[in-house]
PyMOL CGO cylinders between C-alpha atoms (Angstrom):
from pymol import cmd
from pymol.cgo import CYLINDER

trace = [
    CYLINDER, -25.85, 5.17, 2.62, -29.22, 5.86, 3.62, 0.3, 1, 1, 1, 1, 1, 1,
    CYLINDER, -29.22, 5.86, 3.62, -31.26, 5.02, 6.98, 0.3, 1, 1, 1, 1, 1, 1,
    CYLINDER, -31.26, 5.02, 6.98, -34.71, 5.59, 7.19, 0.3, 1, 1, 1, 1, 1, 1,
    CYLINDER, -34.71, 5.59, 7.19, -36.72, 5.72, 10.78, 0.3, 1, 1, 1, 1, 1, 1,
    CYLINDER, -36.72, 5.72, 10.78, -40.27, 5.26, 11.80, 0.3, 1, 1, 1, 1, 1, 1,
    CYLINDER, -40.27, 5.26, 11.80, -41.96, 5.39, 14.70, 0.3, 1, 1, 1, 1, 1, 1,
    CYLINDER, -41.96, 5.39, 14.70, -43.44, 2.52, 15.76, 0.3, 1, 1, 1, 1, 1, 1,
    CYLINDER, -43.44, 2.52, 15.76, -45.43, 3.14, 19.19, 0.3, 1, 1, 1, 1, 1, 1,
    CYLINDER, -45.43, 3.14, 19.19, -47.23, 6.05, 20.44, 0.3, 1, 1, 1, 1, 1, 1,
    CYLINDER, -47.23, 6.05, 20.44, -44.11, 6.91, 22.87, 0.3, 1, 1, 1, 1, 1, 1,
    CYLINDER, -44.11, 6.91, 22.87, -40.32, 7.12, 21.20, 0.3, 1, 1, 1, 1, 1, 1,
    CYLINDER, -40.32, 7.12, 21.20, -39.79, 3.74, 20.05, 0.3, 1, 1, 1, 1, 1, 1,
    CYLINDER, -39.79, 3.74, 20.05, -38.44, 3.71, 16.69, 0.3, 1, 1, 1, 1, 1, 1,
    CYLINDER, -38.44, 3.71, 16.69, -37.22, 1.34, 13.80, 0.3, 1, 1, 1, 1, 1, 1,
    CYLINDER, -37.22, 1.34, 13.80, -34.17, 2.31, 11.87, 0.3, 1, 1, 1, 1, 1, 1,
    CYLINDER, -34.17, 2.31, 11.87, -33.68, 0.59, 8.83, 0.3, 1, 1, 1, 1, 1, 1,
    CYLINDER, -33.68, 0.59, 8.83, -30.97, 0.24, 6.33, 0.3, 1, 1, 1, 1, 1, 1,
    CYLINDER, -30.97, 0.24, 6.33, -30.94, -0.33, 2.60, 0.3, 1, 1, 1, 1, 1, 1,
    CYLINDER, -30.94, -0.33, 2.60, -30.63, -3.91, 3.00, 0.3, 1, 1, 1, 1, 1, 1,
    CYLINDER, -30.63, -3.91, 3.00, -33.76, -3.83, 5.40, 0.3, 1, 1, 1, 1, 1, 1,
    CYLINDER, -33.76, -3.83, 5.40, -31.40, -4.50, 8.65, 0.3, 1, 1, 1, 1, 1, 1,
    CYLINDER, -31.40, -4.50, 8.65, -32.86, -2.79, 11.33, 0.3, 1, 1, 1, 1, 1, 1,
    CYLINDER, -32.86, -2.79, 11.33, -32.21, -1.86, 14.91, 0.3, 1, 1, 1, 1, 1, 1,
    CYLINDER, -32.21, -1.86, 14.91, -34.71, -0.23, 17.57, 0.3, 1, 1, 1, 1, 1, 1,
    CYLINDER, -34.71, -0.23, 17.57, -34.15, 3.14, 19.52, 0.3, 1, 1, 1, 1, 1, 1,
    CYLINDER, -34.15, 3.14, 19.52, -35.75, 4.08, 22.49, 0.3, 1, 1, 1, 1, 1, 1,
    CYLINDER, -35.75, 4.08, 22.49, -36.01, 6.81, 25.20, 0.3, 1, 1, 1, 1, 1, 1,
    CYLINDER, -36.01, 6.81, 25.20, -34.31, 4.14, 27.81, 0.3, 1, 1, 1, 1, 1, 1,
    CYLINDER, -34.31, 4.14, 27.81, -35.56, 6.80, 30.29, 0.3, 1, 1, 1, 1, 1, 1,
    CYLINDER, -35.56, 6.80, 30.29, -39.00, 5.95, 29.98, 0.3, 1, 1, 1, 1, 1, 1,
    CYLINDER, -39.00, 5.95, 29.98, -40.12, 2.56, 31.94, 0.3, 1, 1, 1, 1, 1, 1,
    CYLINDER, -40.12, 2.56, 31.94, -41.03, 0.09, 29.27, 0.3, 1, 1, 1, 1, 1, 1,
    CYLINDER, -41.03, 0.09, 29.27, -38.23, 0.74, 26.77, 0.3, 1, 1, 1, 1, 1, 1,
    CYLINDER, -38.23, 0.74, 26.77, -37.96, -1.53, 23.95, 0.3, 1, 1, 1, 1, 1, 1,
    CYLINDER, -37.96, -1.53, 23.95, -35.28, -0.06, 22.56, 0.3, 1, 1, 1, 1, 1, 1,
    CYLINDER, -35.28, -0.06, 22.56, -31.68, 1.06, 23.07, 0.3, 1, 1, 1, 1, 1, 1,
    CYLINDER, -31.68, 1.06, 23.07, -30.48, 4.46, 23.71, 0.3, 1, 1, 1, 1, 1, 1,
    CYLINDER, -30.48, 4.46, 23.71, -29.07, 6.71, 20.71, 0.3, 1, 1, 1, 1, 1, 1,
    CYLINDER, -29.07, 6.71, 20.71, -26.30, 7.27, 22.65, 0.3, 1, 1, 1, 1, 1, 1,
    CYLINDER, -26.30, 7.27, 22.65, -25.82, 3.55, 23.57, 0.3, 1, 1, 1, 1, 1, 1,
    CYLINDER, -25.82, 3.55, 23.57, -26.25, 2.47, 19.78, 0.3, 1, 1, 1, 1, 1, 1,
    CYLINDER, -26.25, 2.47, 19.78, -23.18, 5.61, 19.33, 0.3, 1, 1, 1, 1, 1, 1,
    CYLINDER, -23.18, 5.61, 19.33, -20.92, 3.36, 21.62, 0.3, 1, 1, 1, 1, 1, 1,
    CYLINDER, -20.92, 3.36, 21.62, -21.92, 0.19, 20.36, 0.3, 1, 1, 1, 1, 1, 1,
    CYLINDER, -21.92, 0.19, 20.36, -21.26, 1.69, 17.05, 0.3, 1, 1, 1, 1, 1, 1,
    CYLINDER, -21.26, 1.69, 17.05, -17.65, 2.60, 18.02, 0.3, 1, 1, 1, 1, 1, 1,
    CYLINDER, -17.65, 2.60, 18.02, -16.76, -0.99, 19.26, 0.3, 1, 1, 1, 1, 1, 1,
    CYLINDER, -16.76, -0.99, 19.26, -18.48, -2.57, 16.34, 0.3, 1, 1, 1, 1, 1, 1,
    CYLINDER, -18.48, -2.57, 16.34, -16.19, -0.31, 13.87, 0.3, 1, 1, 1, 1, 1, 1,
    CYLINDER, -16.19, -0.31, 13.87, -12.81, -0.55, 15.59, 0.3, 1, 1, 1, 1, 1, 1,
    CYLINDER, -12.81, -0.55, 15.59, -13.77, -4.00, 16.56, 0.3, 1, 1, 1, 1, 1, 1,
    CYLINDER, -13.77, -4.00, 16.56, -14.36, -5.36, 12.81, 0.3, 1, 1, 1, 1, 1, 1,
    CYLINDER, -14.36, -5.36, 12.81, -11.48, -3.46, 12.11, 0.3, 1, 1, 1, 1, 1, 1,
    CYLINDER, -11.48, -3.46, 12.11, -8.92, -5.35, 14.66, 0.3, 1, 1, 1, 1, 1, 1,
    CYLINDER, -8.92, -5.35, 14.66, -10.02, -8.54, 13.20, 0.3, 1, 1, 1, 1, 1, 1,
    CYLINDER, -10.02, -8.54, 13.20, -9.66, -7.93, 9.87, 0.3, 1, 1, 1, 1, 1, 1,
    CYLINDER, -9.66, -7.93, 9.87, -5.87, -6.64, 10.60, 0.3, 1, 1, 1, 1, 1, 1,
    CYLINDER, -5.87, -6.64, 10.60, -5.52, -9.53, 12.42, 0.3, 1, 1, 1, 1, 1, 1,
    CYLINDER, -5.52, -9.53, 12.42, -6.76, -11.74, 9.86, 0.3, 1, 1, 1, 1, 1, 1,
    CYLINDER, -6.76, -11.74, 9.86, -4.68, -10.38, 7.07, 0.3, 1, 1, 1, 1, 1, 1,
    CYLINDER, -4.68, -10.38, 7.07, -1.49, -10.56, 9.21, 0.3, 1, 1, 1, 1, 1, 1,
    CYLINDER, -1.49, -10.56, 9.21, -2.88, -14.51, 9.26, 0.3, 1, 1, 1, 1, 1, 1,
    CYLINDER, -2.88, -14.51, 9.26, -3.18, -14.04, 13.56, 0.3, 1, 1, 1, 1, 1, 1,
    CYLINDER, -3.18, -14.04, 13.56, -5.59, -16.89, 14.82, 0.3, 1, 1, 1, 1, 1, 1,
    CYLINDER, -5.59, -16.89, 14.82, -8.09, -15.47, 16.75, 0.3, 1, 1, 1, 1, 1, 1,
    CYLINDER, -8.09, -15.47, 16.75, -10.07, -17.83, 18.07, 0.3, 1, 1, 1, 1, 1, 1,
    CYLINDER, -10.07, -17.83, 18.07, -12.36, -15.65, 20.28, 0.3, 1, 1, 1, 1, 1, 1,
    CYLINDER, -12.36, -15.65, 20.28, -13.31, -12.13, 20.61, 0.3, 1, 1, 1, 1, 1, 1,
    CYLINDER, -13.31, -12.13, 20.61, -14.84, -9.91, 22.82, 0.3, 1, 1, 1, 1, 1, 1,
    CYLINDER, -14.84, -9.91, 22.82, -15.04, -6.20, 23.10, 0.3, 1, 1, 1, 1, 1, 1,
    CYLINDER, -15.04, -6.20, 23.10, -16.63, -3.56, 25.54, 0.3, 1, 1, 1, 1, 1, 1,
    CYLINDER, -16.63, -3.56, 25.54, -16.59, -0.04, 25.79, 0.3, 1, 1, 1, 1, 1, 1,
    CYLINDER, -16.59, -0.04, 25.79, -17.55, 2.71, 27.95, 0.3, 1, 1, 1, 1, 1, 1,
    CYLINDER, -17.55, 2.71, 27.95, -18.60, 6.09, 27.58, 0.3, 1, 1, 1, 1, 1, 1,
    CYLINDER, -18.60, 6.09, 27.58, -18.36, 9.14, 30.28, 0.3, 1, 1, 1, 1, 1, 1,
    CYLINDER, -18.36, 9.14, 30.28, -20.58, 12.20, 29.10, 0.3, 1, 1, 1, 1, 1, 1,
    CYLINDER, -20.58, 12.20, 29.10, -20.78, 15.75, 30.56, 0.3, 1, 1, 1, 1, 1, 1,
    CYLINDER, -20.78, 15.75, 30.56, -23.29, 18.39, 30.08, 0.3, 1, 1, 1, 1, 1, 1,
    CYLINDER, -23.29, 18.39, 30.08, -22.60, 21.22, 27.59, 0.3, 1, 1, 1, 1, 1, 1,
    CYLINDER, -22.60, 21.22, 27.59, -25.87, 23.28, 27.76, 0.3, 1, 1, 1, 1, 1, 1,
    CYLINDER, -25.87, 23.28, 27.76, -28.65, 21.31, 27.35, 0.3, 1, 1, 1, 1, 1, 1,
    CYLINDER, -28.65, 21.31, 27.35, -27.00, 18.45, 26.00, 0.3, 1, 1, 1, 1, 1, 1,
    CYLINDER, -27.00, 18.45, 26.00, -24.60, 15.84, 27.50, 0.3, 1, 1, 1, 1, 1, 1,
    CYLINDER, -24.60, 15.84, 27.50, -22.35, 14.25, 25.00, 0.3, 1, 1, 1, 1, 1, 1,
    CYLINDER, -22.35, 14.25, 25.00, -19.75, 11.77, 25.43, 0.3, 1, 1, 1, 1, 1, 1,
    CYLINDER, -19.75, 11.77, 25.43, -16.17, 13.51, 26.62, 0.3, 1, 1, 1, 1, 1, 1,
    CYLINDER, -16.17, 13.51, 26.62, -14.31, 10.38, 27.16, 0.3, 1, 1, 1, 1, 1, 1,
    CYLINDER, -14.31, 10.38, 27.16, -14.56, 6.54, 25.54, 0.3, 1, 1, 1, 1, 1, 1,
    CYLINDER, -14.56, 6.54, 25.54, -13.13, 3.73, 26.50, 0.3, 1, 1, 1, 1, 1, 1,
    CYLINDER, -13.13, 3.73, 26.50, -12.90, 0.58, 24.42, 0.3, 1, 1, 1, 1, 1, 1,
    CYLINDER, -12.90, 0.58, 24.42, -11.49, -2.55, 25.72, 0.3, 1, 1, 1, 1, 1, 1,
    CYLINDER, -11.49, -2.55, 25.72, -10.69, -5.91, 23.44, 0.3, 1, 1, 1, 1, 1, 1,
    CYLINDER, -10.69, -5.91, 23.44, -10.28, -9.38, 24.65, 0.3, 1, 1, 1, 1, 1, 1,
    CYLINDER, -10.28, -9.38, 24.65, -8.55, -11.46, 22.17, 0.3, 1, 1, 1, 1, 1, 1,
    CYLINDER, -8.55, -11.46, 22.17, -8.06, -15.62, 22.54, 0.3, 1, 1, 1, 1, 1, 1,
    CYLINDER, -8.06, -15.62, 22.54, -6.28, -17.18, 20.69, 0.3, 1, 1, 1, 1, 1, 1,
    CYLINDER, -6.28, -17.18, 20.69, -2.12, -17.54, 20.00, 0.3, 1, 1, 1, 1, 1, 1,
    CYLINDER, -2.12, -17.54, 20.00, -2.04, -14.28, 18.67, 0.3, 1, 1, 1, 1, 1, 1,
    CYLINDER, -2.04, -14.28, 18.67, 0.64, -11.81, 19.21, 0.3, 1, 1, 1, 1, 1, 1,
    CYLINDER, 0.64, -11.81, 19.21, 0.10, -8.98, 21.39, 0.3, 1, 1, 1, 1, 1, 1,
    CYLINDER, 0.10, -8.98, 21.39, 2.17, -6.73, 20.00, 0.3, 1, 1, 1, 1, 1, 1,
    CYLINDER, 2.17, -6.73, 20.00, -0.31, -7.26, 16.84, 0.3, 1, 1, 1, 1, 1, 1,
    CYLINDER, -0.31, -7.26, 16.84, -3.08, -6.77, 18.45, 0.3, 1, 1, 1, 1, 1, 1,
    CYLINDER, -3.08, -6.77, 18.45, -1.81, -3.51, 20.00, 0.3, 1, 1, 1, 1, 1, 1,
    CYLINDER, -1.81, -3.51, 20.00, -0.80, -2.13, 16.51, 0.3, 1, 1, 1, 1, 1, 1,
    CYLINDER, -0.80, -2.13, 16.51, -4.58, -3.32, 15.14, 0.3, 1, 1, 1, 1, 1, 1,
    CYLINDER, -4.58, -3.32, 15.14, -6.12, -1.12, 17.76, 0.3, 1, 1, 1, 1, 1, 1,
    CYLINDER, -6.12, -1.12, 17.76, -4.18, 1.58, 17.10, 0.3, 1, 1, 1, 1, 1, 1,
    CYLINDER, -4.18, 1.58, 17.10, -4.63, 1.56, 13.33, 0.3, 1, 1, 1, 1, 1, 1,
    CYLINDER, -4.63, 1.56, 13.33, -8.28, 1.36, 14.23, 0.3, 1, 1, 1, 1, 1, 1,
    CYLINDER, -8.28, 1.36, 14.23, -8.62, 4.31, 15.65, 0.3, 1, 1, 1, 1, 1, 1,
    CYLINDER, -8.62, 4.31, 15.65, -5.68, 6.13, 14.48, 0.3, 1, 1, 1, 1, 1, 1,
    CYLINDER, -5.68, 6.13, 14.48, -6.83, 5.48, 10.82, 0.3, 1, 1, 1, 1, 1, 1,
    CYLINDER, -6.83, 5.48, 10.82, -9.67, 3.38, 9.89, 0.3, 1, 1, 1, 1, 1, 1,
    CYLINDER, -9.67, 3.38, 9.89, -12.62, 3.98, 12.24, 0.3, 1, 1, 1, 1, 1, 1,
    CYLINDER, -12.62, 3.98, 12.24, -14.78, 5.68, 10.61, 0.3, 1, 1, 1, 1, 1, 1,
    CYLINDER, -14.78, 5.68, 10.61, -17.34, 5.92, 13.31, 0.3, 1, 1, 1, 1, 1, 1,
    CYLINDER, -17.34, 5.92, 13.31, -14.54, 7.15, 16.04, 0.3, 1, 1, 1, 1, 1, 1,
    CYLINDER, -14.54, 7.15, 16.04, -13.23, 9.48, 13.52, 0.3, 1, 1, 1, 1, 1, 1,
    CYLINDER, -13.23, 9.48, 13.52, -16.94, 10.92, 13.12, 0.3, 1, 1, 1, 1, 1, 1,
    CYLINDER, -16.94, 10.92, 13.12, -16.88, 12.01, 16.96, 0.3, 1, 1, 1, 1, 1, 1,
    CYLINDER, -16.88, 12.01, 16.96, -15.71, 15.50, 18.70, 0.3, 1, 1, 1, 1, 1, 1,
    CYLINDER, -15.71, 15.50, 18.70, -11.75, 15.02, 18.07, 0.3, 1, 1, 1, 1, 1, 1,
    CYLINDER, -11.75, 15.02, 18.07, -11.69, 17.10, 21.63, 0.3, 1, 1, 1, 1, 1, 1,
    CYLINDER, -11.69, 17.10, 21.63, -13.22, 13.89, 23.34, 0.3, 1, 1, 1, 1, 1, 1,
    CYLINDER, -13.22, 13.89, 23.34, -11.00, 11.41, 24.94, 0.3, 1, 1, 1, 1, 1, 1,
    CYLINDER, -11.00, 11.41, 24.94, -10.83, 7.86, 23.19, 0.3, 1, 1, 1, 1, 1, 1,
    CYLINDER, -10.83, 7.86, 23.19, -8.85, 5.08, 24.75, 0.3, 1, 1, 1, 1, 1, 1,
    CYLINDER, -8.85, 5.08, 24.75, -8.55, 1.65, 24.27, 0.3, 1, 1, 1, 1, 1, 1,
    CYLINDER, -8.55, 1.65, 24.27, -6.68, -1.43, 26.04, 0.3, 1, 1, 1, 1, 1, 1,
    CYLINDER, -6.68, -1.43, 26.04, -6.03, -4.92, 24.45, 0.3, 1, 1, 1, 1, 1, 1,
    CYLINDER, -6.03, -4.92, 24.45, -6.03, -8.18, 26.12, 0.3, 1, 1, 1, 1, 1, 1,
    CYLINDER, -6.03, -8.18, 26.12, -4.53, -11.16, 24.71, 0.3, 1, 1, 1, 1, 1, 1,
    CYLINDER, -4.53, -11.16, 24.71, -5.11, -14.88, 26.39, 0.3, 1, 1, 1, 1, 1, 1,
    CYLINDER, -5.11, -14.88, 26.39, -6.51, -12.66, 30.03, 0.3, 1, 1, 1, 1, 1, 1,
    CYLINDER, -6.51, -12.66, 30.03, -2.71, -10.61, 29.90, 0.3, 1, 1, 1, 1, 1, 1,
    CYLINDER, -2.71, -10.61, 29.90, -2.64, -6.64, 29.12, 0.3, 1, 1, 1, 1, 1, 1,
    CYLINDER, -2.64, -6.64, 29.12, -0.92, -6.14, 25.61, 0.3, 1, 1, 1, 1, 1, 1,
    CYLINDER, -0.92, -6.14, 25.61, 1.21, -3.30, 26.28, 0.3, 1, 1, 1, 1, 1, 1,
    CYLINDER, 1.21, -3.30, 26.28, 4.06, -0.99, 24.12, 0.3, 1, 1, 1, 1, 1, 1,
]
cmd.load_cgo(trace, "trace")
């Protein structure tokens, strides 16, 4: 796997591209004008696009219907020196569909219990929850 990134402005927008020429823009989002996303915001959308591909393709093998998905996910950071990464992440999954909760709960947790590789990539001393919702109703153990 290889990304390659260019600057593309005279500020700190830049292009990263993948092999397959797919690319996504990065920005200071500090900086009026920004074109881009944050690093830090393309880290969390990374985590709900990993776990999130993930719980549908459990689903899909366990032949669930989902019929609509959405996911969001939040990220709390605190300073450590002159940085300030994420110590907590919350990821929340709204299913539709007649799918069965109890399925749905199990695909998040094999998500990021097993599969994620982005999630499994972070500090394992930062907090990472998740919630499901199936049909607007809490899937719970």
């Amino acid at each position: 796997m290889k990304i390659t990134l260019e600057r593309i402005n005279n500020e700190y927008l830049f292009e990263c591209r993948n092999d397959a020429g797919n690319t996504v823009l990065l920005d200071n989002t500090s900086e009026a004008g920004a074109r881009g996303v944050s690093p830090m915001e393309n880290l969390l959308m990374s985590v709900v696009a990993c776990s999130g591909i993930d719980v549908v393709s459990i689903l899909k093998k366990q032949r669930q219907e989902v019929t609509g998905f959405r996911a969001e996910t939040e990220g709390e950071r605190t300073a450590v020196d002159e940085a300030k990464p994420f110590s907590k992440i919350t990821v929340r999954f709204f299913l539709e569909g007649p799918v069965d909760p109890e399925k749905a709960r199990k695909a998040a947790a094999l998500s990021f219990e097993k599969y994620c590789s982005v999630s499994k990539s972070l500090n394992p001393e930062m907090e990472l929850l998740y919630e499901v919702f199936v049909n607007e109703k809490p899937a719970r153990d």
